[in-house]
N, C-alpha and C positions, 0 to 999 in steps of 0.2 A: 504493500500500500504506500509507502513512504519512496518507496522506490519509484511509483510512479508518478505520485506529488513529485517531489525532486525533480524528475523527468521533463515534468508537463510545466514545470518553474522553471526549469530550463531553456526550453524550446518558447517560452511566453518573453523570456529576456531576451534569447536572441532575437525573436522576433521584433521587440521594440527597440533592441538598437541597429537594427536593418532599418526600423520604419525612422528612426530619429538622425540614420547616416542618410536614405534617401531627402529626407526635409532639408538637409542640409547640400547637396551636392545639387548643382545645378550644370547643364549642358546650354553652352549656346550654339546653336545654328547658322549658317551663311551657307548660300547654296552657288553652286557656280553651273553656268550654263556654257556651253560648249559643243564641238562634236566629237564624238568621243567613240564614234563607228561612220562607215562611210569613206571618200575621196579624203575627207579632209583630215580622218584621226589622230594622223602624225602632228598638227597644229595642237589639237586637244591635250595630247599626251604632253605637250609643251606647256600648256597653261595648270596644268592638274601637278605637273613636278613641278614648277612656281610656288604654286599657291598652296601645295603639302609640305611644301619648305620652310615656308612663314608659318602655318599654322602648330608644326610640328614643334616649332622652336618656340612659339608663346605655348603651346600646353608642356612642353617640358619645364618651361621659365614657373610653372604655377599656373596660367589660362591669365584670363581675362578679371581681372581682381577676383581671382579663384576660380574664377568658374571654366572650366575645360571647352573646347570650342570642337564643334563637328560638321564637317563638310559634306554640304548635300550635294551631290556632281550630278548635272540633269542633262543628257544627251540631246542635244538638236540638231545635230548631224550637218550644221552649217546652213541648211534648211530654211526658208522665212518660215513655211508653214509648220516644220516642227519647233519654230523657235515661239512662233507665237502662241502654240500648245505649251511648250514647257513654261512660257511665261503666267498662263493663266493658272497652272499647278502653284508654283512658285509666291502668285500673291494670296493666294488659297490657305498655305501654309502661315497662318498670324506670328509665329514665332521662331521667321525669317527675317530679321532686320534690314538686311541688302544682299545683293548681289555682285560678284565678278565675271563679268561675262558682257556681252556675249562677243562671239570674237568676229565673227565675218560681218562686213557692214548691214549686207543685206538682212542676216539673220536679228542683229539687233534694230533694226530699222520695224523690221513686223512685230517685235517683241516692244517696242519702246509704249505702243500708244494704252496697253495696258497696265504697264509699269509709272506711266506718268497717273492716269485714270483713278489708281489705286494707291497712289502714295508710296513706291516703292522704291526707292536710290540704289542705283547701278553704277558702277566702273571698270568702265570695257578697255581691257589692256591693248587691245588690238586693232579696235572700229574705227576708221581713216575718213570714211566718209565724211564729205562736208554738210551734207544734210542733216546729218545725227542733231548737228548743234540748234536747226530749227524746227526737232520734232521733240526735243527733250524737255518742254514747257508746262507748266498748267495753265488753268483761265487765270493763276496769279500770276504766273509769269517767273514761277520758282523754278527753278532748272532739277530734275530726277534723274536727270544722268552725267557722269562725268568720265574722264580718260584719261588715260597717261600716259597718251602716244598723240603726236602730232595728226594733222588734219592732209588730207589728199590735193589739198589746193597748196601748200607747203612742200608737201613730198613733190608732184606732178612738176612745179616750179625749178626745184633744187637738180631734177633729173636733166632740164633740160638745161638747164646752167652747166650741169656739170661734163651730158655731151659734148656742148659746142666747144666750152673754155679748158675742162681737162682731157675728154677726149681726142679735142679736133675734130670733131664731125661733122658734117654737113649737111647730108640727106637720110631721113629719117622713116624708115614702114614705119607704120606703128599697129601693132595687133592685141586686140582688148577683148577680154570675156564681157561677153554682152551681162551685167548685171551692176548693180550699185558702186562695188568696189573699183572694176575695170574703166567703166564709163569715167565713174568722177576723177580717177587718177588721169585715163585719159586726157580728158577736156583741162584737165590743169596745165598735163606736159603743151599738147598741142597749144594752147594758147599763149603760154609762156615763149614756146617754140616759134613761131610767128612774132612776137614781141622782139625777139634776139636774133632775129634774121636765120634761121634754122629751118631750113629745108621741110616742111614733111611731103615726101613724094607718094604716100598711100595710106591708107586707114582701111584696116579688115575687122569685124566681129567672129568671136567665135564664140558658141554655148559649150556648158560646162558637161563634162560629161563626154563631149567629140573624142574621136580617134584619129580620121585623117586631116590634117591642116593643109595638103599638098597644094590642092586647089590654090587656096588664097596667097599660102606662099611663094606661089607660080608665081599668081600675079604680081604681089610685092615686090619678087626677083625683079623682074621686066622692067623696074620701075629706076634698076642699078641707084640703090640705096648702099651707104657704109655704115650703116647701123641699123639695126632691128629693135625696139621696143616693144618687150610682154608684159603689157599691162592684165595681168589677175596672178592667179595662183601655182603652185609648183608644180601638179598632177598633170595642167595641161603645158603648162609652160615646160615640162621638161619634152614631152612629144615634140613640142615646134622647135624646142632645138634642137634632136636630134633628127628630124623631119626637113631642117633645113639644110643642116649641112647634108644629107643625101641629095640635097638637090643643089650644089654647090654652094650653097647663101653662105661664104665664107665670109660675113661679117660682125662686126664689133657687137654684142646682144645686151641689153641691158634692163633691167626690170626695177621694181620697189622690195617691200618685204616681204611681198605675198612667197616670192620666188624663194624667199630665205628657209630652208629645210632640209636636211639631210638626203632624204627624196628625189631634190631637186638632182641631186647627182645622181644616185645612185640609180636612178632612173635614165637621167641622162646618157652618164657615165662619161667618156672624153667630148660629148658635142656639146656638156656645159661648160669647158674649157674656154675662157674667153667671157664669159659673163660678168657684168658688173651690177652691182643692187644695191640703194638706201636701207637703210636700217635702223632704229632711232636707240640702238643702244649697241657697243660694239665692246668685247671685251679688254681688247687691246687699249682703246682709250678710256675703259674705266680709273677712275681714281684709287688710291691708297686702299681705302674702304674699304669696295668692292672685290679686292684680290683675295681676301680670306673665304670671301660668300663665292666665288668662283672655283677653289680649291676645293672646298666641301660638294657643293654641286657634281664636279666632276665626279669626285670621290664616289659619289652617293648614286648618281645616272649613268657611268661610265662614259660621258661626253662631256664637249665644249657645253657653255654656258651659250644657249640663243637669247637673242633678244625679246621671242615670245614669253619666256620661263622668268626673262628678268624683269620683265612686265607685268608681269601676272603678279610674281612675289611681291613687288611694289604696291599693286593695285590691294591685294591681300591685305598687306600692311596698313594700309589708309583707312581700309573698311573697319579692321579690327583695331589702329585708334579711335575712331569714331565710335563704336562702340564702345570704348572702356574710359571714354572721357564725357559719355551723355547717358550707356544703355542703351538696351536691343530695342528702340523706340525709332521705326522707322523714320516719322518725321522730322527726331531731332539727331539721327545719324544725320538726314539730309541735310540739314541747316549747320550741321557741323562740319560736313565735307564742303558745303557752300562757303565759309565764312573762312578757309584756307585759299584765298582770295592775293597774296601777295607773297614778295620774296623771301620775306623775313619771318611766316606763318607755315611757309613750306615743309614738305613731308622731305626728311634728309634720307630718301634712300640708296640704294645700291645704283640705280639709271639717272641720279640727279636731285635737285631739288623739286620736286612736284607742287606746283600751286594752279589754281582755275581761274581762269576768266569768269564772265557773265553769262559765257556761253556753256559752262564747265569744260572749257577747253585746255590745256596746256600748252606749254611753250618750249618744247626740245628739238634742240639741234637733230640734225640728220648725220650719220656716217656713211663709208660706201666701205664696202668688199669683193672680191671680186674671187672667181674660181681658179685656181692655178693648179695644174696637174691632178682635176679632182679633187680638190679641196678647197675650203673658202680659207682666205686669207686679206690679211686689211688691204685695200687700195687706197692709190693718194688721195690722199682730202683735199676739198677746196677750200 
């Protein structure tokens, strides 16, 4: 009898301090959208070793004034229309504070107008488009989304800058996936291009997803251009250079950071040889800082540090200040990433000092690199 008192006292104790350690311990949430299957996954896998880097090293630190933090990862497969499904889960979940994500323009562009609708602050480490900045509004006029990479009207510019003046180029194809991302980097280069006296002797579309580029590169060729422009991403962009040079286009290729990806080669292989790409974070001209967070990364991924991953951990970083300086209180994360408004308010991390316009924009330099023997390696800066 005493035996089972005792027992039943027991099991009653540990019960209550199971129920008095859960009362106590609390998980915070942050969900990250991305594609994380599909064309695009090698991008994902980028933004997900970022942003498990940052969060791994605040719940080792202790969490978030104690409280441990867990990442919701929600596949949108680069998608608008899976982005704009995963966005509607996302604000569904009340004890989501923000988001990192989403990474392709287009896909945050369908995701945005229920994330502004709903009160939900986002920091897309990746989204270039210059649109984002006038979909990102409410009827007050509060901005719900922000970013830590430069804008496509900046990039498009700097590319043609840096044809003409480091290159030497003259006559320019230009070949752009017909969608959000391609288009607006497009319309920057070409326009900037026409400004500085820069040739462009053709402009071709192509959709995502294609295999043969032959056709249009026919055309391009005809048109005796010294440089090529791939405006979109690495899956198709590595086809058209190796598409091109089958068909002699032995000249100078150059793209933005879509093109930036492992992929991009290995897909390739020697016909990405000669490529040159913007980048908005380059490891070689990182700071002091930054060298220790690049040694570990290797360590931890068996690779170079890309500038997706080092965007992501940034963007990570900002969200989970914001959180630990207001709480999981979506609208006063927002007005908290809002009010990081100048230089001296800036987020000091690993890609720079991070601060927002009115548009939630930022303001980072561009690097370039370029493919040598199969591999990326820095190119001269302008």
């Amino acid at each position: 009898m005493f035996g089972k008192t005792i027992k039943g006292a027991l099991l009653v104790c540990c019960a209550l301090t199971l129920m008095a350690g859960a009362a106590y311990a609390k998980t915070i949430r942050i969900a990250v959208a991305s594609p994380f299957t599909g064309g695009a996954a090698a991008y994902g896998d980028n933004i997900k070793a970022g942003v498990s880097m940052k969060v791994d090293e605040v719940n080792a630190a202790g969490g978030l004034n104690g409280d441990q933090i867990e990442v919701v990862y929600m596949d949108e497969q680069c998608e608008p229309r899976e982005a704009a499904t995963v966005a509607s889960k996302i604000v569904m979940e009340e004890d989501i504070p923000g988001l990192v994500g989403h990474l392709c323009s287009s896909a945050h562009l369908a995701a945005l107008p229920t994330y502004v609708r709903k009160g939900v602050p986002s920091i897309t480490p990746t989204a270039t488009n210059v649109t984002i900045s006038d979909k990102n509004k409410d009827r007050k006029g509060l901005v719900w989304s922000f970013r830590t990479v430069y804008r496509d009207d900046f990039q498009g510019k700097f590319l043609a800058d840096y044809a003409k003046k480091v290159l030497g180029l003259k006559k320019i194809a230009v070949f752009y996936e017909n969608n959000d991302y391609g288009i607006g980097l497009k319309d920057a280069f070409v326009g900037q291009a026409k400004a500085i006296g820069l040739a462009v002797v053709g402009e071709e579309a192509y959709i995502k997803g294609a295999q043969d580029f032959t056709p249009q590169l026919t055309k391009l060729k005809g048109q005796n251009p010294d440089g090529l422009f791939i405006s979109g991403y690495y899956t198709e962009g590595a086809l058209i250079a190796s598409q091109a040079k089958k068909l002699g286009m032995n000249v100078a290729k150059f793209g933005a950071d879509g093109l930036d990806n492992a992929d991009y080669i290995n897909l390739a292989k020697d016909a990405a040889d000669g490529t040159y790409l913007t980048v908005p974070f380059l490891a070689e001209a990182a700071g002091p800082g930054a060298q220790a967070f690049i040694a570990k990364f290797k360590k931890r991924f068996g690779r170079d540090l890309d500038w997706m991953s080092a965007n992501a951990y940034d963007a990570a970083g900002l969200l989970l200040q914001a959180i630990a300086a207001v709480g999981p209180d979506r609208a006063k994360v927002r007005d908290y990433l809002a009010s990081i408004d100048g230089p001296e308010k800036g987020y000091k991390g690993i890609t720079g000092n991070t601060y927002f316009d009115a548009n939630g924009d930022c303001q980072k330099p561009a690097f370039v690199k370029t493919v040598r023997n199969q591999k990326f390696v820095p190119a001269k800066q302008m």
